[in-house]
C-alpha positions in Angstrom: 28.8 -25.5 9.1 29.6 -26.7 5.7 27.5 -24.4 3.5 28.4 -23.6 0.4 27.8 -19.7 -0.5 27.2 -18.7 -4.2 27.1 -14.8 -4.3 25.0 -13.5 -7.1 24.5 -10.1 -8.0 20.8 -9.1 -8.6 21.4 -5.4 -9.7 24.4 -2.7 -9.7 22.9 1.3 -9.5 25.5 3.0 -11.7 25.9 6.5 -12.0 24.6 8.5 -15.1 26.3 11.0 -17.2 23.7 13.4 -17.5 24.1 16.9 -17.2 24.7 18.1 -13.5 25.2 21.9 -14.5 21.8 21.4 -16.1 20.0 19.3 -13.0 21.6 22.1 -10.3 20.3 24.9 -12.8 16.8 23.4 -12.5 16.9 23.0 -9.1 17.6 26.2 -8.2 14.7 27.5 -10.7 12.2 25.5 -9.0 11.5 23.3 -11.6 12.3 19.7 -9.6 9.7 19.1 -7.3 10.2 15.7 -6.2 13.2 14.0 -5.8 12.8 9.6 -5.2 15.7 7.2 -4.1 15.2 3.9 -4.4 18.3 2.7 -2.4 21.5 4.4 -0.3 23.6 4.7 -3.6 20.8 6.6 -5.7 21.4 9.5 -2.4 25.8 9.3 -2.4 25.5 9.4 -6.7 23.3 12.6 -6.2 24.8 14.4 -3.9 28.3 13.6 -5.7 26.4 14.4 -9.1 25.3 18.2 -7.6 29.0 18.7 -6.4 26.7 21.6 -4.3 28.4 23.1 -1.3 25.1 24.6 -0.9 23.0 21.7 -0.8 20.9 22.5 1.2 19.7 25.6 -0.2 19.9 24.2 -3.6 17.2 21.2 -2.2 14.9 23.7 -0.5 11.2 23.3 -1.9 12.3 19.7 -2.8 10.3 16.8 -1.6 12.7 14.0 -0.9 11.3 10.2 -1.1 13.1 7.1 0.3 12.4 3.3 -0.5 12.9 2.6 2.6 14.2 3.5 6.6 18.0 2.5 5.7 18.0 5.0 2.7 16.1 7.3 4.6 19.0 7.4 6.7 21.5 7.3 4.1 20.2 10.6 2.9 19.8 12.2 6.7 23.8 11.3 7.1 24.7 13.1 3.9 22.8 16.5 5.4 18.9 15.8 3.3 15.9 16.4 4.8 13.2 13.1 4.3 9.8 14.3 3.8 8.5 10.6 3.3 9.5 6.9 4.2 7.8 3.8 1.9 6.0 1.7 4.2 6.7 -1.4 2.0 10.3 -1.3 0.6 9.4 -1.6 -3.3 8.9 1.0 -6.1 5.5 0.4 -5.8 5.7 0.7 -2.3 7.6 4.1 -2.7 4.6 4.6 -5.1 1.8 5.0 -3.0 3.9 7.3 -0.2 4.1 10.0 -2.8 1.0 9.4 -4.0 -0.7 9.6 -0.4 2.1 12.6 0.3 0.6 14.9 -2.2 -3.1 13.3 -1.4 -4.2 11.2 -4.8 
């Protein structure tokens, strides 16, 4: 239709190199209470970071918070429960669910 496309890339979510041992230690002491992802590959870099084939004992207790409906069900595919869904797909967006999840 003679367009000319120009793809630009606006961000890139790259994976840390923090100390999993230490995050699935935590995790299982009850110290991580809320867990936010603010797009689908914040959910695959966490699950790949725990490396947990008991992940779903490991998340027990653990609020999960999505951005959004397609991260929601990012993290739904990959076996975790959503407790909460942004209404409006932006950090502060995301925001105000966990805010209005724990009632503040």
């Amino acid at each position: 239709m003679g367009a000319n496309v120009t793809e630009v890339t606006a961000y890139r979510t790259v994976a840390g190199n923090g100390d999993s041992a230490r995050v699935r230690e935590m995790l299982k002491h009850g110290e991580i209470h809320l867990v936010t992802f603010t797009s689908s590959s914040t959910v695959h870099n966490l699950v790949k970071m725990l490396n947990a084939p008991n992940l779903e004992a490991l998340l027990k207790g653990v609020t999960m918070a999505c951005i959004g409906p397609v991260t929601a069900g990012t993290a739904r595919d990959l076996g975790l429960k959503v407790d909460l869904v942004a209404e409006e797909y932006t950090i502060e967006g995301l925001m105000r669910a966990v805010l209005g999840y724990y009632g503040l």
